[in-house]
C-alpha positions in Angstrom: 0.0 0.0 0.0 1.1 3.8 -0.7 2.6 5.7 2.0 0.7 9.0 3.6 2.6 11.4 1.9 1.9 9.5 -1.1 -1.6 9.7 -1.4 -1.3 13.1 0.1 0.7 14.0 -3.3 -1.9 11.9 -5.6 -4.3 14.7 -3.7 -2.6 17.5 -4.6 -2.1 16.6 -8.1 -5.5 16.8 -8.6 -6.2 20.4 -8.8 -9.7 21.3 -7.9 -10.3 24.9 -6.7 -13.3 27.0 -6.1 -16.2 28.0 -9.3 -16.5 25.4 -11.8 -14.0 23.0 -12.2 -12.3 23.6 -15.4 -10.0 19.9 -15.1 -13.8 18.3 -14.7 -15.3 20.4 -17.9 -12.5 19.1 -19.8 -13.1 16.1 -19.4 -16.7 16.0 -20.0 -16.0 17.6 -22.9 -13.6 15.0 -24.3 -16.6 12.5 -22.6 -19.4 14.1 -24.5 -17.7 13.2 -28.2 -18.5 9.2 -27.3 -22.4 9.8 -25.8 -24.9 9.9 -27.7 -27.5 12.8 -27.9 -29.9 11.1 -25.6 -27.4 10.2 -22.9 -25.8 14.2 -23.1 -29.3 15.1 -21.8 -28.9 16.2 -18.2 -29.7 18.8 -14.9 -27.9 20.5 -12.4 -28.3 19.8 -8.7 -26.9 22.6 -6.5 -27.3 22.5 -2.6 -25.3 23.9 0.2 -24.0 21.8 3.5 -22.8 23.4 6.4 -18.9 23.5 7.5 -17.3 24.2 10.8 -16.1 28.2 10.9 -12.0 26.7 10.8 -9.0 28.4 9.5 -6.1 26.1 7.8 -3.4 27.1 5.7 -2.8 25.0 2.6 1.0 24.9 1.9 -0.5 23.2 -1.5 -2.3 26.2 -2.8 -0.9 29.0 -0.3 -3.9 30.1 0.8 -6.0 30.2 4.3 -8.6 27.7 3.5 -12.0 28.5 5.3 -12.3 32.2 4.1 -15.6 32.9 2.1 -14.7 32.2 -1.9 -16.2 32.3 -4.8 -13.7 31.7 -7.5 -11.8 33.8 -9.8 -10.2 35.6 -6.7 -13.3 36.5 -5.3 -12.4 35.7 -2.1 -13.4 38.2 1.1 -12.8 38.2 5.0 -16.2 36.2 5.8 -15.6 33.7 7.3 -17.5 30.6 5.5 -19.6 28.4 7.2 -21.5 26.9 4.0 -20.1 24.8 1.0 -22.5 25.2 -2.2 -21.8 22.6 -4.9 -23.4 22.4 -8.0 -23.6 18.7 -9.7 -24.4 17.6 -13.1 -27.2 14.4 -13.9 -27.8 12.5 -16.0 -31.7 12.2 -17.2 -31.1 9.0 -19.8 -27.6 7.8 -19.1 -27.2 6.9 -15.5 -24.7 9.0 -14.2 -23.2 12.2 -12.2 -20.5 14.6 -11.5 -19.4 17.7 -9.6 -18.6 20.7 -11.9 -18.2 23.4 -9.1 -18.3 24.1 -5.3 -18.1 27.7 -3.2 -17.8 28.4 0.5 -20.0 31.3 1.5 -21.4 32.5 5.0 -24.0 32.0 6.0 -26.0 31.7 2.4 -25.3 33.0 -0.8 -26.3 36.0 -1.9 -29.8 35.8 -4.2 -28.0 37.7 -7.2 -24.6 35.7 -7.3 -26.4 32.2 -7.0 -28.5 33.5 -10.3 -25.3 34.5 -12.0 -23.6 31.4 -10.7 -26.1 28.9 -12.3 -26.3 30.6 -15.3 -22.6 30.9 -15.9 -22.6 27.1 -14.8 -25.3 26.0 -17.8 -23.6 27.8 -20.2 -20.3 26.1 -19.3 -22.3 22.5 -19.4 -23.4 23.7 -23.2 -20.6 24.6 -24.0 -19.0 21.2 -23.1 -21.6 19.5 -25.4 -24.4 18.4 -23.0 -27.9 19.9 -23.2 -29.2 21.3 -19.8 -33.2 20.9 -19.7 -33.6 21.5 -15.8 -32.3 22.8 -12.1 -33.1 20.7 -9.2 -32.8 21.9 -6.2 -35.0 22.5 -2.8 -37.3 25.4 -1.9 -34.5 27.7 0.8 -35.6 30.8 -0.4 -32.2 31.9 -1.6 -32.8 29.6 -4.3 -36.3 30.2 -5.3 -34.8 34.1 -5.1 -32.3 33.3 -7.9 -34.6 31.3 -10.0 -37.3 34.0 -9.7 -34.3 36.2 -10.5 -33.9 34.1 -13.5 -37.0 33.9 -14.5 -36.9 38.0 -14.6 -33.9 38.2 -16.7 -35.2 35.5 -19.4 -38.7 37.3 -19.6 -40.5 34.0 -18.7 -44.1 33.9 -19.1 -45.2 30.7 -17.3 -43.8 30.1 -13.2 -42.1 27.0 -13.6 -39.1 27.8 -16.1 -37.0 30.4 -17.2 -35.0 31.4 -20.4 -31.5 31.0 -21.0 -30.0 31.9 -24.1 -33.4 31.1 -26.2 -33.5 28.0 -24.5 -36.3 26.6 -21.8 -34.8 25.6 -18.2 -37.5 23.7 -16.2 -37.4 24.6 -12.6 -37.7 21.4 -10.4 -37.9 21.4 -6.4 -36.6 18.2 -4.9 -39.6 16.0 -4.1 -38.1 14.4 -1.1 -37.6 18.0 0.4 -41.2 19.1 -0.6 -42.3 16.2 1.1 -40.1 16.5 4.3 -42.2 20.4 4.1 -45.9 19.2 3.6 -44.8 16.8 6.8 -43.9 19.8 8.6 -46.6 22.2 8.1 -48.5 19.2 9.0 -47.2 18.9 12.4 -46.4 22.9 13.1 -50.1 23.3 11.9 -52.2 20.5 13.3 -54.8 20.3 10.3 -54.3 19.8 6.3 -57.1 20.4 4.3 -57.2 18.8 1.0 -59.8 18.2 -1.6 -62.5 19.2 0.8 -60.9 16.8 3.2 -59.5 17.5 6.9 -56.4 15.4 8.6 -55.2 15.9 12.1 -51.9 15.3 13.3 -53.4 14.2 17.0 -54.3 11.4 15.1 -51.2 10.6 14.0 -49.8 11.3 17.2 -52.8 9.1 19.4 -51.8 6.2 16.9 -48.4 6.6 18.1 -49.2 5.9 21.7 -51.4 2.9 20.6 -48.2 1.3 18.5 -46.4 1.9 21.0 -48.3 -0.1 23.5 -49.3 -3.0 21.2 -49.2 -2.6 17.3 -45.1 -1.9 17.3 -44.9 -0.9 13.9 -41.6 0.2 12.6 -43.4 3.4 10.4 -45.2 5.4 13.4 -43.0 5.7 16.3 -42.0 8.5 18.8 -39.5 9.7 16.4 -41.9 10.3 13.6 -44.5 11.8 15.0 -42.5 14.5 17.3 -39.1 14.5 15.3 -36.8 17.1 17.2 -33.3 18.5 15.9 -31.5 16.5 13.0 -34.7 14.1 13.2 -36.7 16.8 12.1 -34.3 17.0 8.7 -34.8 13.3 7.7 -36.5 12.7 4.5 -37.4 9.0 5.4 -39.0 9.9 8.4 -41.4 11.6 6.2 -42.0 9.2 3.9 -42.1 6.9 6.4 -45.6 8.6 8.2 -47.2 9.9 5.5 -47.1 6.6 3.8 -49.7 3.6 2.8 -48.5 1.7 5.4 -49.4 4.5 8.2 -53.0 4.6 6.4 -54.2 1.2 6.1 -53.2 1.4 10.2 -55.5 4.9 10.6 -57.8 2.8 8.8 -58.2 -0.4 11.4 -58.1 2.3 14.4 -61.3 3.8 12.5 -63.2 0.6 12.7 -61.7 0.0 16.5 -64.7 -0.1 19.4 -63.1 3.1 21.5 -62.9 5.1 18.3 -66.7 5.0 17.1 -66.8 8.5 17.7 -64.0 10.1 15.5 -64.3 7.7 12.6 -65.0 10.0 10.2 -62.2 12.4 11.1 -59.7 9.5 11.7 -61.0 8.2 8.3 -60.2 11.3 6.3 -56.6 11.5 7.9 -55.9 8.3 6.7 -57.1 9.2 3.4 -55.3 12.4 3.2 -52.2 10.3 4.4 -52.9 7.8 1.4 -53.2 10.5 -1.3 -50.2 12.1 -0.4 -47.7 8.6 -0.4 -49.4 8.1 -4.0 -48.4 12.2 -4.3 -44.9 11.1 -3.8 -44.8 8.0 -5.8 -46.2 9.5 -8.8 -43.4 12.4 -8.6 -40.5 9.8 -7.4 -40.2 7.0 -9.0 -38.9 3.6 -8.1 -35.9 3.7 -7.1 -34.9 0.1 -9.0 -36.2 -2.8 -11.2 -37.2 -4.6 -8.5 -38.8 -1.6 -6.6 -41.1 -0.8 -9.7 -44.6 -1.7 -8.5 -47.1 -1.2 -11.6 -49.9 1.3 -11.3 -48.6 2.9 -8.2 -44.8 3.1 -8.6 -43.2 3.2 -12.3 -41.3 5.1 -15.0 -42.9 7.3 -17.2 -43.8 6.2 -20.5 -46.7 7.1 -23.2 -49.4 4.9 -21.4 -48.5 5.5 -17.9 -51.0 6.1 -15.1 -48.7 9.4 -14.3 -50.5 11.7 -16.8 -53.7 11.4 -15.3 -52.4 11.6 -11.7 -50.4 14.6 -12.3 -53.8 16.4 -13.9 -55.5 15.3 -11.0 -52.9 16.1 -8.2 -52.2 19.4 -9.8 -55.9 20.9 -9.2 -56.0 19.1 -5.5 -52.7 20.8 -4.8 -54.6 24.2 -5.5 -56.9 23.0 -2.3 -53.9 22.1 0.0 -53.5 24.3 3.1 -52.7 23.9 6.4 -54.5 24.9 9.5 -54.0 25.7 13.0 -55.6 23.3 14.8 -56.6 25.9 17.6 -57.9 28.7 15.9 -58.4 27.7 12.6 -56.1 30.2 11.3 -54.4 28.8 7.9 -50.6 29.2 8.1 -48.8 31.8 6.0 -45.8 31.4 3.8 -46.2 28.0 2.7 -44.2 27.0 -0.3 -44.6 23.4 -0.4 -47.7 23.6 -2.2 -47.2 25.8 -6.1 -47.2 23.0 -7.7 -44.0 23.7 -9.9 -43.2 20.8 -10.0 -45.7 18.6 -11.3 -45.9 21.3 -14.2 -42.3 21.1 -15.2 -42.7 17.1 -15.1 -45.2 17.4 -17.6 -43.5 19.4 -20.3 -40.2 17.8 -19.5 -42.1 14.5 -20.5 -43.3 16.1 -23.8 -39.9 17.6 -24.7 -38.2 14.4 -23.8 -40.7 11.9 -25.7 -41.6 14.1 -28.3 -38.1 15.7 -29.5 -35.6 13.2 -28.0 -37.9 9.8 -28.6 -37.7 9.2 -25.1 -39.9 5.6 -24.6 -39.2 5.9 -20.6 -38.4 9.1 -18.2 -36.9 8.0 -14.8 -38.3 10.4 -12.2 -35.3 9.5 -9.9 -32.9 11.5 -12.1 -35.4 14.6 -11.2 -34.3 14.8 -7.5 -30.7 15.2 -5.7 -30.4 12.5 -4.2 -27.2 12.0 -5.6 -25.9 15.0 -4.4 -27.6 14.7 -0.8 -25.7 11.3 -1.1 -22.0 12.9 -2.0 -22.7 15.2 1.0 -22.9 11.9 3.2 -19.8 10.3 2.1 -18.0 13.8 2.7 -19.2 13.6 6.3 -18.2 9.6 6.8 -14.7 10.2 5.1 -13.4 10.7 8.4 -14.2 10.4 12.0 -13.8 14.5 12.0 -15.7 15.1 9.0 -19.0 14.5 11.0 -18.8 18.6 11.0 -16.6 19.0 8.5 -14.0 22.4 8.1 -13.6 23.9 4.2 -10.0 22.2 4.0 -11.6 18.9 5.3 -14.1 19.8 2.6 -12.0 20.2 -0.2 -9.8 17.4 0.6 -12.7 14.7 1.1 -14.0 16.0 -2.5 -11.0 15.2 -3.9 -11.1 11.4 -2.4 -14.6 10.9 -3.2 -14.6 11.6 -6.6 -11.1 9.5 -6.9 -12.7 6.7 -5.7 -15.5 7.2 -7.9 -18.1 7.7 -4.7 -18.0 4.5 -3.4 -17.9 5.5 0.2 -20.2 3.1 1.8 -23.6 5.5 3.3 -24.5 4.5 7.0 -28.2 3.4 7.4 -28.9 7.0 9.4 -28.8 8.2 5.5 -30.9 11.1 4.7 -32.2 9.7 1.1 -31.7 6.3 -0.7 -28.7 5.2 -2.4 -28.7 6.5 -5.7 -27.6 4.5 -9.0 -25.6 7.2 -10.7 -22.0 5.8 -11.9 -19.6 9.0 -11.8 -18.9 9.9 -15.3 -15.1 10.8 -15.3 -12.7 8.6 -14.8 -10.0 10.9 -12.7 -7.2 8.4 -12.0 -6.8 8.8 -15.8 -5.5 12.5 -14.5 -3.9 11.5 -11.7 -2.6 8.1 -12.3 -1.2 8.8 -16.8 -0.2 5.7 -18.7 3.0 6.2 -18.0 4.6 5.1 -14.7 3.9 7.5 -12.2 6.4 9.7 -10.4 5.4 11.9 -7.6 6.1 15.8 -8.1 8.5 17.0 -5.4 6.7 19.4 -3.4 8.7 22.4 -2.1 7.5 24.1 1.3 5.2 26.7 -0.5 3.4 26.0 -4.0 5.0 28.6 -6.6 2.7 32.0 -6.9 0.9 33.6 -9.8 1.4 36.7 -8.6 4.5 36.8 -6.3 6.5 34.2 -7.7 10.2 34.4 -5.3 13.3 33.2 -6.4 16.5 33.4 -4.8 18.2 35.3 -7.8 15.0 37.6 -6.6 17.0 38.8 -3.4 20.2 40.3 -5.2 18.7 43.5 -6.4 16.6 43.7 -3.2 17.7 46.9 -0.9 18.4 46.3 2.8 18.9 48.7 5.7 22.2 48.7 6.1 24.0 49.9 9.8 26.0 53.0 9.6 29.6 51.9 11.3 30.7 49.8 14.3 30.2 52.3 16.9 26.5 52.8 15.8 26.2 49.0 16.1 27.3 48.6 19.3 24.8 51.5 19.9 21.7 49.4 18.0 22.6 46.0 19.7 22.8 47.7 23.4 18.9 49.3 22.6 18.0 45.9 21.1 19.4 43.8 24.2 17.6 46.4 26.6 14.1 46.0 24.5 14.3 42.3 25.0 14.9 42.1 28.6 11.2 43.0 28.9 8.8 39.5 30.2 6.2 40.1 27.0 8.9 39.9 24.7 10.5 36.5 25.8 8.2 34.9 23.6 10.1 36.4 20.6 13.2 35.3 21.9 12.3 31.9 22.3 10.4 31.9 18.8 13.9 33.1 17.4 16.0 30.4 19.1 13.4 28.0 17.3 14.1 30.2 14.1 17.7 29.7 14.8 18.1 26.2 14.9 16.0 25.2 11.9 18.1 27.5 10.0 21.4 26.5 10.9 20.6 22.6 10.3 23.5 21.7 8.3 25.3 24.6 7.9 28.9 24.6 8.6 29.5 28.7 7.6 31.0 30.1 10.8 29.9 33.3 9.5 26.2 32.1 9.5 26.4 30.7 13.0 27.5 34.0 14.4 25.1 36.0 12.7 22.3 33.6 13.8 23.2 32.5 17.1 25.2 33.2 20.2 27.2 29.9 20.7 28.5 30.6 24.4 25.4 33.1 25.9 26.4 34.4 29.1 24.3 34.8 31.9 21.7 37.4 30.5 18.2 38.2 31.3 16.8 38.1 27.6 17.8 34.4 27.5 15.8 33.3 31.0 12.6 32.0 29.4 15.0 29.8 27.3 17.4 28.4 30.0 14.3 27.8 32.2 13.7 25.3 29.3 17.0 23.8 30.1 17.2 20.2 30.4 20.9 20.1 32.7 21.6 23.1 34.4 25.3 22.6 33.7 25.2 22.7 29.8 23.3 24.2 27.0 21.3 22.0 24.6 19.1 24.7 23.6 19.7 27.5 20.8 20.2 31.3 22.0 19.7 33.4 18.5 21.3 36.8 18.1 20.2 39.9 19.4 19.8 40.5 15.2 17.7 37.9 14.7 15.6 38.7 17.8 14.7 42.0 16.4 14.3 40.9 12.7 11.5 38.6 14.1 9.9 40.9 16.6 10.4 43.5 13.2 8.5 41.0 11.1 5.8 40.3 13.5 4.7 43.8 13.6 5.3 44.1 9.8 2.9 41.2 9.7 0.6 42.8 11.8 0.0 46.0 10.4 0.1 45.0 6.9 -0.4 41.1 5.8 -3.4 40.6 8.4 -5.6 43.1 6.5 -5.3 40.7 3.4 -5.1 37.9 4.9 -7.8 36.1 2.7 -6.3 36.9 -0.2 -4.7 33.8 -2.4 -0.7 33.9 -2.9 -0.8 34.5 1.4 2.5 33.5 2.3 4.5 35.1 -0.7 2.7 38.0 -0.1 4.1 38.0 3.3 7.5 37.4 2.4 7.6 40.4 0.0 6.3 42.8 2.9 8.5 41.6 5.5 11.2 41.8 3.1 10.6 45.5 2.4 10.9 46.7 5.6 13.2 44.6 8.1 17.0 44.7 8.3 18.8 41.8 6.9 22.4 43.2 6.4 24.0 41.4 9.1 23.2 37.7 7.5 26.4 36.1 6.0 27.0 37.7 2.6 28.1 34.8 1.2 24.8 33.1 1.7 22.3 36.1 2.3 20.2 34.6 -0.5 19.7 31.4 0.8 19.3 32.3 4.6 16.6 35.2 3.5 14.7 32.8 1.4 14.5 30.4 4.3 14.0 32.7 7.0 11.5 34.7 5.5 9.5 31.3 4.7 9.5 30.1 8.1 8.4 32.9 9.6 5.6 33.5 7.0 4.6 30.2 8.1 4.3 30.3 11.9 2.7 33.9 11.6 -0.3 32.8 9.2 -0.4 29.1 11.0 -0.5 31.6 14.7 -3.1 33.7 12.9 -5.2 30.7 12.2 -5.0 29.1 15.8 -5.8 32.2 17.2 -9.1 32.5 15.3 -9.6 29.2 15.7 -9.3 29.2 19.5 -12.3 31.8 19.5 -14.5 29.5 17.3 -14.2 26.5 19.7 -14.9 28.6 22.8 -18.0 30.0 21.1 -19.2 26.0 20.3 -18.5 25.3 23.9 -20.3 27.9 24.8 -22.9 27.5 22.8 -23.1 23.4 23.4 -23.1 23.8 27.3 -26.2 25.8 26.7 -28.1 23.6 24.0 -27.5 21.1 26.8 -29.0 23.2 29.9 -32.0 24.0 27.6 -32.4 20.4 26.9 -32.2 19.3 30.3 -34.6 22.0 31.3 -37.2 20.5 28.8 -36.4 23.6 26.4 -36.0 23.5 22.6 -33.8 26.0 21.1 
């Protein structure tokens, strides 16, 4: 098996970077010249999943990963909290494929999204691959940009846009729209449908009843009161709003005790029952063998669909949701607009009428393919549970090497989808020929600051007027460092100091960098505390030069690299401004290139890796904070 630093340069290879991937467009591209027109059919998927607020510096790319970014160096100071990933679909061919991920806070704005997905079809087009719908759920950031959309193409009907002459369907993920009808449901009390009235008590009284004797596996605590991350499961939506649910509503009807409210528990089980035929009608089966005829099927000329989606489409023009106390319908519900079912139909027509479709597989309408890829992010690692934007980026990169085979734990939120990656990226990473791994120096080279050590001959320096002056300098600098707050420094030089001088033999570059004998001087004490043997040194005491170079850079650091510290090209950026405006003239002329380029380096690194622990620090005292009070609430019997 490969070593760890192996696959960790396989990784880097394999250059994937905020905004659409150009490495994967290329290679749809070449793809898209051995499909066929049917199979280049497609959608996007675009979804967001949330990150932990974590700052990282990539060495790789030289750049603080888990800043807000949007591609094409539009990166800001946010820090991100979101990763948004757009993912192409196949409708025909069975298959999938991230184009393009962003890390925003928060949400993404309404107006970029818009842009984003339009810049994103046209890219698809371009490849060779005809785009015919989004999918996506109903956050309204997303219904924003497609509205937006809709506004920009001039589109007369609610359920597609134009885009360079061309028709878009607008699809929102069934799944989601079903999780939303559940919870209305339950926040509400009372859905009225087709002149028909369900209760959630009922749902809730059956509960109890299963509990006590029935002990069905469909209507347990969990469904019925779903709390936190519960509340976010598709399949415990499906799960109570299903047949199975009202063929149970209907035996309670018929029970002795419930005489009474048989009618009302009658028309919550039909309610329940038209809804799970709702969702099978707009789903599909997910395989051969889960294709039941009638009830669960693909599309095709004779299909029951066309007259179900007729049908559903004018009862979902009834649907609305009550409050079961005052009878007050509740507002804002977007669940219920019936988009969907419209774009189904003309999608069918398009398809079967233009493309000679025979068969449309509704499961190629929803993302559960990308829901799924979210899933395998989060098992990639033990850590990725909550995982940061490096984390992120660097699961990604896995996943799609190993062609999304990362087994999905039964707590899934959808069903395994059947979607076979389309590229083929260890073609990229692993060529023909034998592979050789790329040496990998301690900083990726830079666009825009690109430092060589040629670089540092033309470079001024402050140089020191004469001895006397020196003596002068050194005296102030020794004096400045006897201070407690600046032992630090002095320690952090030592450090400095002995990385530096690893294999050197110059005598010239000793002296300049360390003092080899130190006598007993109170700038040194928070190093010889450190001592292992109080009657020899093993520890490195760095020049009074070095010392102030350091604290020099630091402040250099502070007052002009933090300000853009988001920005790509960090750490060469740094190096630049610390060279500009520290003295360097006392390092060993005869290797003043090599030391500087070193030098500089390191202490570009430790200030940006401080910079990050720092921030970091903060983050994980707010999530303690904040998780010893979600815990007090809970224990007090409060939701938050």
């Amino acid at each position: 098996m490969p070593s760890i630093r192996t696959l960790q340069t396989v990784l880097e290879n394999m250059k994937m970077d905020t905004g659409i991937d150009s490495m994967s467009m290329h290679q749809l591209k070449k793809k898209a010249e051995s499909l066929s027109d049917k199979d280049k059919t497609c959608v996007i998927l675009f979804d967001e999943i949330a990150l932990k607020k974590r700052l990282i510096y990539n060495v790789a790319t030289d750049k603080i990963d888990g800043y807000e970014d949007l591609g094409d160096d539009k990166r800001s100071e946010k820090i991100a909290d979101h990763a948004s990933v757009i993912m192409l679909q196949g409708v025909h061919k069975s298959m999938k494929q991230p184009i393009a991920h962003y890390f925003v806070k928060g949400t993404i704005a309404t107006d970029k999204l818009a842009i984003i997905i339009k810049d994103t079809i046209r890219a698809v087009t371009e490849a060779g691959y005809e785009v015919i719908a989004t999918v996506c759920d109903q956050g309204p950031t997303n219904m924003g940009s497609l509205n937006l959309l809709k506004t920009w193409g001039n589109s007369a009907e609610p359920h597609y846009f134009f885009l360079d002459g061309k028709k878009v369907f607008i699809i929102y993920d069934v799944p989601h729209l079903f999780k939303s009808i559940r919870n209305n449901f339950m926040q509400g009390g009372e859905l009225v449908m087709d002149n028909k009235k369900g209760k959630w008590a009922h749902l809730i009284k059956l509960e109890e009843r299963n509990r006590i004797s029935l002990h069905f596996k469909k209507n347990t605590k969990l469904h019925v009161n779903p709390r936190f991350r519960a509340k976010m499961r598709v399949k415990l939506a499906a799960q109570i709003l299903s047949n199975t649910v009202a063929a149970i509503l209907k035996l309670q009807a018929d029970s002795v005790e419930n005489q009474g409210e048989r009618p009302e528990i009658l028309q919550t089980a039909h309610i329940v029952e038209e809804l799970d035929q709702l969702f099978d009608c707009t789903n599909g089966p997910a395989s051969k063998s889960d294709i039941k005829r009638n009830i669960r099927q693909n599309v095709s000329k004779n299909s029951f669909h066309h007259r179900r989606w007729i049908e559903f489409k004018s009862k979902i023009k009834t649907l609305h949701f009550l409050k079961s106390d005052s009878q007050l319908r509740l507002r804002n519900i977007r669940c219920v607009n019936g988009i969907t079912l419209s774009s189904l139909q003309d999608i069918w027509h398009y398809l079967h009428l233009v493309k000679k479709f025979k068969y449309m597989n509704l499961r190629q309408f929803n993302q559960d393919a990308l829901e799924n890829l979210f899933g395998q992010i989060r098992q990639h690692c033990l850590t990725n549970r909550n995982p940061t934007c490096h984390h992120f980026t660097c699961a990604l990169k896995s996943t799609i090497l190993t062609r999304l085979s990362a087994p999905l734990s039964r707590g899934s939120n959808c069903q395994r989808d059947n979607n076979e990656i389309i590229i083929d990226f260890q073609e990229i990473v692993f060529p023909n020929k034998k592979y050789q791994p790329v040496k990998q120096t301690e900083s990726a080279a830079s666009e825009d600051y690109d430092i060589k050590i040629d670089d540092f001959q033309d470079v001024p320096v402050l140089h020191l007027a004469d001895n006397i002056e020196q003596q002068n300098y050194l005296a102030d600098i020794e004096e400045k460092f006897k201070k407690f707050e600046k032992q630090p420094t002095v320690y952090v030089s030592g450090y400095l100091a002995s990385v530096l001088l690893k294999g050197v033999d110059c005598l010239k570059c000793i002296v300049a960098m360390k003092v080899s004998y130190p006598q007993p001087n109170t700038i040194y004490n928070y190093i010889a505390l450190r001592e292992w043997w109080t009657d020899k040194s093993s520890l490195t005491y760095p020049s009074l030069q070095l010392c102030q170079a350091i604290d020099d850079a630091t402040s250099i650091f502070d007052e002009k690299v933090k300000s853009n510290i988001f920005a790509k090209n960090i750490c060469s950026y740094s190096k630049i401004e610390i060279l500009a405006n520290i003295d360097l003239s006392w390092i060993c002329e005869e290797h003043k290139n090599v030391m500087i380029e070193k030098l500089l380096q390191r202490v570009s690194l430790l200030l940006i890796r401080n910079h990050c622990n720092l921030i970091n620090q903060l983050f994980a005292l707010s999530e303690e904070a904040s998780a010893d009070a979600i815990k007090k609430a809970q224990q007090q019997g409060v939701a938050k």
